[in-house]
C-alpha positions, -999 to +999 in steps of 0.1 A: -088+069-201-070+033-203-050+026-231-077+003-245-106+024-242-082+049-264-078+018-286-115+014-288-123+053-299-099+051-323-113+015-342-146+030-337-135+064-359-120+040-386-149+016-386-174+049-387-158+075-403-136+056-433-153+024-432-190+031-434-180+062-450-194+091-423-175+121-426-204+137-407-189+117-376-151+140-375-172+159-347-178+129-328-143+115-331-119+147-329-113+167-304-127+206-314-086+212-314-076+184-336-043+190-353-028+167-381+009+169-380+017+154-413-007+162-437-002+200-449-036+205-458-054+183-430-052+213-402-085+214-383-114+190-380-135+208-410-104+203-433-103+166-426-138+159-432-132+175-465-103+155-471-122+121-459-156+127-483-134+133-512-112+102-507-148+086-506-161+108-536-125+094-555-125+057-538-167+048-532-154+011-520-123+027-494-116+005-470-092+005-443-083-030-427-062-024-391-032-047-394-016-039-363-027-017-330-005-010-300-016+012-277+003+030-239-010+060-225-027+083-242-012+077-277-022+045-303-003+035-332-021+018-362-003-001-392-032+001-416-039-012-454-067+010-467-079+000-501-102+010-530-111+015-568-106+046-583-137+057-601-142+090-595-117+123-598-090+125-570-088+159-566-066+163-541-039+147-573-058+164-598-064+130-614-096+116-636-114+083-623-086+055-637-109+024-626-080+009-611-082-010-577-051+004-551-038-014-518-021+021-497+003+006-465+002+031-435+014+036-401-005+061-382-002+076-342-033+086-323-032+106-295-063+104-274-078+130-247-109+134-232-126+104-256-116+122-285-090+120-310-067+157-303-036+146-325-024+126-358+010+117-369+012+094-397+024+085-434+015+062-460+030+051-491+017+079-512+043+064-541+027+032-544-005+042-545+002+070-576+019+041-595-011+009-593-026+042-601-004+044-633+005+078-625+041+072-621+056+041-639+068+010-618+105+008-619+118-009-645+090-004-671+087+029-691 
């Protein structure tokens, strides 16, 4: 596949799966292999869709908006702003809903085979996020 047919399967899982909020979809969008190297307890395709509906059971309104896409080969890198209120548990923190709206900055890599997303490097500022979350206090306040 061309770089920007990878492009377009990998915009198509963020509009389907995180967007419109289908983690029924992993299936359609990860290859049956799918490895997340980053995320310790992201390892196969079921795992993800249980991370993914309970980001959506934690953030209803998630959104992720794609700032930036660049794509070569078989690999496409994403700097992403997702965003969302908190209103229900996060259990993946262990936190109750706060109510409180978050903007999360990320870069991600894709790589593409076969019309299917195989592999996922990525990071995103985790900190942030715990502290508009009021988790961890902004620095300088106590």
């Amino acid at each position: 596949m061309s770089a920007e047919a990878n492009k377009a399967v990998v915009r198509e899982y963020i509009e389907q799966v995180w967007n419109e909020h289908r983690p029924d979809l992993v299936e359609k969008y990860m290859s049956e292999d799918f490895l997340h190297h980053d995320a310790p307890g992201i390892t196969d395709r079921e795992s993800a869709k249980n991370f993914i509906a309970a980001i959506m059971k934690a953030f209803p309104d998630y959104e992720i908006s794609i700032e930036q896409e660049i794509a070569e080969g078989d690999l496409v890198v994403q700097r992403q702003i997702a965003s969302g209120t908190q209103t229900g548990e996060f259990e993946f923190f262990g936190l109750p809903a706060t109510g409180k709206q978050v903007s999360i900055n990320g870069v991600y890599i894709f790589r593409v085979a076969g019309g299917k997303i195989a592999e996922l490097w990525g990071t995103s500022d985790s900190l942030s996020m715990m502290q508009q979350l009021g988790v961890i206090p902004m620095p300088g306040t106590s």
